[in-house]
Wavefront OBJ file of the C-alpha trace (Angstrom):
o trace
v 0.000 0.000 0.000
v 1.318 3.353 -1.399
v 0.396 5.835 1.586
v 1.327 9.538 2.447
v 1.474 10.878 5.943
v 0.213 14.253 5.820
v 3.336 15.853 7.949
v 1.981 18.570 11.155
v 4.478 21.430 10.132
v 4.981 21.034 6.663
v 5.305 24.704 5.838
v 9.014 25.138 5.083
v 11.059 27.808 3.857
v 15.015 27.183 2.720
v 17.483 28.831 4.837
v 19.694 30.446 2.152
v 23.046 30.402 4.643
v 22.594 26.610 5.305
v 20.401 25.119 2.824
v 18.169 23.728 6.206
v 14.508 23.675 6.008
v 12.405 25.434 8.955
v 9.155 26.269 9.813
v 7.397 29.479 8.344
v 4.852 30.404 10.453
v 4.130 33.010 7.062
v 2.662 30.515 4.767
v -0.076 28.326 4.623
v -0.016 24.829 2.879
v -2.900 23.489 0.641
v -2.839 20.134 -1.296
v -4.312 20.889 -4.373
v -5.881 17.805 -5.778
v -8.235 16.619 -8.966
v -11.674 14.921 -9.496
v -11.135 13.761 -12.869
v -10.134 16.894 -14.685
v -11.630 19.604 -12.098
v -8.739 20.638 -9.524
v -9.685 21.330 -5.612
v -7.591 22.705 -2.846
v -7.871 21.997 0.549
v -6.112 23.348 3.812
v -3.479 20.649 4.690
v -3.791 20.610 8.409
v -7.687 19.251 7.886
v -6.141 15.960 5.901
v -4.790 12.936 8.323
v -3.496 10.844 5.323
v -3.292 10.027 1.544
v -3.657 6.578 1.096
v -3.738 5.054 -2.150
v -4.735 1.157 -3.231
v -7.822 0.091 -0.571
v -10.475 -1.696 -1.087
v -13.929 -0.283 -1.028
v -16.507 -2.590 1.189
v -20.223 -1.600 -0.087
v -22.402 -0.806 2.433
v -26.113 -1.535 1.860
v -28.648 0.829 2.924
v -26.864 4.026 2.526
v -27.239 7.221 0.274
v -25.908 6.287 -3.698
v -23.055 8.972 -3.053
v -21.505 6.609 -0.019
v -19.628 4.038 -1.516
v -18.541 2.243 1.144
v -15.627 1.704 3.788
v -12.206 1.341 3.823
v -10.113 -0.219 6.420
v -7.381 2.050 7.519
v -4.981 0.856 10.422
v -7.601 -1.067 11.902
v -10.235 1.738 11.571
v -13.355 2.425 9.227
v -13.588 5.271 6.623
v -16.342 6.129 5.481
v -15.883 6.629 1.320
v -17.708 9.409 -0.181
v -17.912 10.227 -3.971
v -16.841 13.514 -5.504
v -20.587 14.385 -6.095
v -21.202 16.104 -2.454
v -18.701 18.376 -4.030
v -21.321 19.797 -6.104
v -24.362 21.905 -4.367
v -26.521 19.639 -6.940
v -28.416 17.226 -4.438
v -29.551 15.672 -7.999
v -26.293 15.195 -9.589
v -24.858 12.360 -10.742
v -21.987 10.147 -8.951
v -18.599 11.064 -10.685
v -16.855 8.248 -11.744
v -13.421 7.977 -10.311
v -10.828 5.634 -11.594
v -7.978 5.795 -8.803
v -8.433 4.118 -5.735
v -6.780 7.123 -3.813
v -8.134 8.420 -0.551
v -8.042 12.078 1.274
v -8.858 11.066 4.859
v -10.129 13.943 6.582
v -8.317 14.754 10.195
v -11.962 14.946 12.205
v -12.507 14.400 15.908
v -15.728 12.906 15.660
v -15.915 11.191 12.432
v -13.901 9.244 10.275
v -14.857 9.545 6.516
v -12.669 10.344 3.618
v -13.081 11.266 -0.086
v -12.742 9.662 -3.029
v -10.097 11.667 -5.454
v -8.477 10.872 -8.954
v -5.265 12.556 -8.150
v -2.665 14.583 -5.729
v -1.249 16.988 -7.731
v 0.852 19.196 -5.420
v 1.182 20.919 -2.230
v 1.159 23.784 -2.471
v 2.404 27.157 -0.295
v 1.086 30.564 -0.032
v 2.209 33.646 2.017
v -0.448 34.319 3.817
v -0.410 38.013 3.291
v -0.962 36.876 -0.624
v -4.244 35.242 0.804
v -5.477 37.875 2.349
v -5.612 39.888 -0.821
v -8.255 37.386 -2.060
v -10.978 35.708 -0.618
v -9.464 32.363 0.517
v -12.684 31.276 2.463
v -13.608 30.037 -0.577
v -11.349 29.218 -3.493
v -7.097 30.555 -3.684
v -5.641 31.178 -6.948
v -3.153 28.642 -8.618
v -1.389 29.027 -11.606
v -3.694 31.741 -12.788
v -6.582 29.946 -12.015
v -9.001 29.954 -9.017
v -9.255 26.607 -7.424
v -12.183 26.289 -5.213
v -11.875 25.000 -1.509
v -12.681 22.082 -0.210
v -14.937 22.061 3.452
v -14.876 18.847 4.894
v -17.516 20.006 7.351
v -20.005 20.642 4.974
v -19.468 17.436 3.717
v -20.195 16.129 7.390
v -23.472 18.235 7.730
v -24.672 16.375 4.552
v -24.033 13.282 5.905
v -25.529 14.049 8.886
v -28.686 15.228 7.080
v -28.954 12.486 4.531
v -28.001 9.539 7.076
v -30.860 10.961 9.714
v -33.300 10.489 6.751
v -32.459 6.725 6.522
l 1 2 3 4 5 6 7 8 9 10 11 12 13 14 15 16 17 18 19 20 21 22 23 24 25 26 27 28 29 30 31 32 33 34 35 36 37 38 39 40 41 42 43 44 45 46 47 48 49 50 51 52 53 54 55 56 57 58 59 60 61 62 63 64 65 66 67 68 69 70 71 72 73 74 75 76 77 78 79 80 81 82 83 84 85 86 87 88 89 90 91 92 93 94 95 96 97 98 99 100 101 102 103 104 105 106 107 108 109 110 111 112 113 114 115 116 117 118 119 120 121 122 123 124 125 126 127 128 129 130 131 132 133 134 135 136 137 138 139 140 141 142 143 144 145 146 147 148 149 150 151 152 153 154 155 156 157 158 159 160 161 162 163 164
């Protein structure tokens, strides 16, 4: 299994006397990351892990856009397609060919999402982000990448699971 440990300070900046990497309490880290060909971002310290290669168990019973479980060191993930991405409570599950996994760092919950690809993490001064609104979306080579809120995908499973 091909995983990734999310690291807790991975915000670095090159000491130019040294070459040594420290901390820069400056910047903020997002992983950007792609549903087929639409690119997200999200905020690193809110992902526990990348893992790549599990197996999906189906779970009967459950809203289409829960595909199942993983097992992850002994513990269950819930697997949830790219479609609670979209505001669309009608869309239609995105098919995703990669079995590769952004589990979400939660305290109460343990679900993760279902992702084609990491592409990069990615650093940003954060007096760059406060000359855009970064609540929602940070720009990216040119182009504004919209943010990923793993607690509104909780609320909806919250919602839709106290409807079964």
């Amino acid at each position: 299994m091909d995983d990734m440990e999310i690291p807790a300070e991975s915000a670095v900046i090159q000491n130019e006397e040294d070459g040594a990497q420290v901390p820069d309490k400056d910047t903020v880290s997002f992983l950007i990351f792609s549903v087929n060909k639409n690119r997200f971002a999200i905020d690193i310290s809110l992902v526990q892990e990348i893992v790549r290669d599990s197996k999906v168990h189906f779970l009967p019973f459950v809203p289409e856009y829960i595909e199942g479980v993983i097992n992850y060191a002994g513990k269950p993930y819930t697997v949830v397609n790219p479609v609670v991405l979209n505001d669309d409570d009608e869309a239609s599950l995105v098919d995703v060919d990669s079995p590769t996994f952004l589990l979400f760092k939660r305290d109460d919950d343990q679900f993760c999402l279902h992702v084609s690809m990491v592409e990069v993490f990615y650093e940003v001064l954060k007096e760059d982000l406060e000359e855009e609104d970064w609540e929602n979306e940070i720009t990216y080579k040119g182009r504004l990448i919209p943010l990923l809120k793993p607690d509104k995908i909780e609320e909806r499973l919250r919602r839709d699971l106290g409807k079964i």
